[in-house]
N, C-alpha and C positions, 0 to 999 in steps of 0.2 A: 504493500500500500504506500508506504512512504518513499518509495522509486518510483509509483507511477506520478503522486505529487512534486516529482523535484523531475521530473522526466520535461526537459522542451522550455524549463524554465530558463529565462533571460532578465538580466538589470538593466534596467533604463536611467538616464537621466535628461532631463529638459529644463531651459532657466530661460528666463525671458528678464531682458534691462531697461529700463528707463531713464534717461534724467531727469530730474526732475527740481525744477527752481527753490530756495529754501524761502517760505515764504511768511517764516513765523521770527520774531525776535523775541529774546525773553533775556531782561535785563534784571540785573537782580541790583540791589541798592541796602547801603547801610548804614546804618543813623548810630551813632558814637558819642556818649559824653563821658568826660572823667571827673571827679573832685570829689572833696571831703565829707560833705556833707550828701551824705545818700538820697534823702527827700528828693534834694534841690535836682541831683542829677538827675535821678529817676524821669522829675517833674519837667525837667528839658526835654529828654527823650520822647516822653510820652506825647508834649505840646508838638516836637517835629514832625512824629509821627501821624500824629493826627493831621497835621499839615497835608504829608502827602498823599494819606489815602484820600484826603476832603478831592482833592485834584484828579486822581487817579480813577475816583468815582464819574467824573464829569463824563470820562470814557465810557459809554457802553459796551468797545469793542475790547475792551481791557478784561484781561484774567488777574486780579489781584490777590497774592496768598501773603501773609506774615508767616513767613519761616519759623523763625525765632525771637525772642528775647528775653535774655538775659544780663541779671545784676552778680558783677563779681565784686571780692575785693581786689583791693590794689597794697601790694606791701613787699620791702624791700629787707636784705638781712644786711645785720653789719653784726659782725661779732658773732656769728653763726645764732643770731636771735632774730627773730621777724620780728619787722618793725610794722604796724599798718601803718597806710597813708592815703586812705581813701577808696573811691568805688569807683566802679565800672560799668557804666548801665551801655546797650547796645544790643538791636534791633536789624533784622533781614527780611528785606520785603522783595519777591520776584512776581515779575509785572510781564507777561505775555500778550502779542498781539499782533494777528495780519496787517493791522493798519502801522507800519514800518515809520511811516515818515509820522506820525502824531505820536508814535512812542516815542521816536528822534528828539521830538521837539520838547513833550514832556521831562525828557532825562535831562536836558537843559535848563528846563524851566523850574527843577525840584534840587539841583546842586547846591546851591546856598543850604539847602536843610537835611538833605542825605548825600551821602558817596555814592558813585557809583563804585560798585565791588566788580562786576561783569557784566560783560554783552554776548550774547549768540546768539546764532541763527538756526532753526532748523523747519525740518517738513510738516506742517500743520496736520493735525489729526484726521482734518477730514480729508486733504489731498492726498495724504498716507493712502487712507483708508481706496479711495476715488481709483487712485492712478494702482494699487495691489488688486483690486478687481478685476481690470483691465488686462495686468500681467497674468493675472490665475489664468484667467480666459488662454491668453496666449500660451503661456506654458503646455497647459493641459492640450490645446493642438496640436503643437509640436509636439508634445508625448506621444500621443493616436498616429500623429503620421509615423512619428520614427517605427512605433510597434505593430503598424501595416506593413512597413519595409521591412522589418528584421522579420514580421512573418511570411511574407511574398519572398524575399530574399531564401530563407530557411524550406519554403517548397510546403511549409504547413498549410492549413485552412483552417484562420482563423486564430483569433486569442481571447484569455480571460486575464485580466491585471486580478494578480494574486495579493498586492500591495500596493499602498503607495502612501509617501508623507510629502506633507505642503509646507515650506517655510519662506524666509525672507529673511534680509539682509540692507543694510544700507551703509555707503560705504563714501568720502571724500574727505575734501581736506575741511576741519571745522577753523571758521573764520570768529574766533573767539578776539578780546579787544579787553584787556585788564587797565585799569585806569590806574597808571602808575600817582606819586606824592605829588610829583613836580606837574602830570597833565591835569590832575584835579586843581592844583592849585591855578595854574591858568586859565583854566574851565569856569570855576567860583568868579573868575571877575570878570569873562569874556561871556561865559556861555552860550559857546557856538552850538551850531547843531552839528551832531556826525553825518559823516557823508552813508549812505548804506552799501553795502560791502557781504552782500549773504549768501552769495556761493550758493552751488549747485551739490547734488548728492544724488549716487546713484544707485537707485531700486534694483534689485535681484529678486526676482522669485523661483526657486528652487522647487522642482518635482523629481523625487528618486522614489523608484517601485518596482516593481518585480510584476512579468507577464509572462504566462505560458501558452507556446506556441499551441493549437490543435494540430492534429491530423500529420505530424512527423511520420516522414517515413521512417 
């Protein structure tokens, strides 16, 4: 029994590419106070904060998450003794959105009251989703044809796919953009807009399975 199941069997493989434009940015941003007195900082952070969601709101196209925050202290050793010297309040907010140039302009417009921490670009969920549809499609053809050929080829009549798995992949160079001490601080009094810079990334969809041939001589 288990030779005539492996009897005629062949692996296949089929991938179908796309490029596809990155058409999402997601900047992340980070609000920072230090000093002695805990309240007061706290009480910075939280008023900044609120700054920028109030703005961030105005967007509809806008995905806004608070990461994190947290309050540490701040202390230094001298004489192998900790000394404190204060607190550490600081906040991470990542801000997603297709609308590229209003995010631009927003990261500009919120500098004065948060850092920029990073920028990147990637494939929006729904064009993900859109343009993998498309490749299944194609893959799964070019799978049928190749295992017509290898069964026409082989002199069989006919096959049954004994298996198969569906995956994906995405693959380019990521155009990431870290705002170093010295670009923030020119940023804070200039507040230019960034030019957009999102790079492409290329879709793979992957089909590997197993078919057996009919009717081998």
């Amino acid at each position: 029994m288990a030779e005539g199941l492996n009897y005629g069997v062949v692996e296949l493989t089929a991938d179908a590419k796309q490029v596809v434009a990155r058409d999402e940015m997601v900047l992340l941003l980070k609000i920072q106070q230090q000093g002695i007195n805990r309240q007061q900082v706290s009480s910075n952070v939280t008023n900044q904060l609120n700054q920028v969601l109030a703005i961030a709101r105005r967007h509809e196209d806008f995905n806004t998450t608070q990461l994190t925050r947290r309050v540490e202290p701040r202390f230094d050793y001298q004489k192998d003794k900790r000394i404190d010297n204060g607190w550490q309040d600081f906040a991470l907010i990542q801000i997603k959105s297709t609308n590229l140039s209003a995010l631009n302009r927003f990261a500009a417009e919120v500098q004065k009251v948060a850092a920029i921490e990073g920028i990147d670009y990637q494939v929006a969920d729904a064009t993900l989703q859109n343009n993998e549809a498309k490749l299944t499609q194609q893959a799964i053809a070019l799978f049928q044809q190749r295992a017509r050929q290898i069964t026409h080829d082989l002199g069989g009549h006919g096959y049954k796919v004994v298996n198969m798995s569906i995956g994906s992949s995405q693959s380019g160079r990521n155009y990431n953009s870290y705002a170093s001490p010295m670009m923030m601080s020119r940023a804070s009094n200039s507040a230019p807009v960034q030019d957009v810079a999102a790079g492409e990334t290329l879709l793979t969809l992957n089909i590997n399975g197993k078919i057996q041939v009919n009717g081998l001589p």
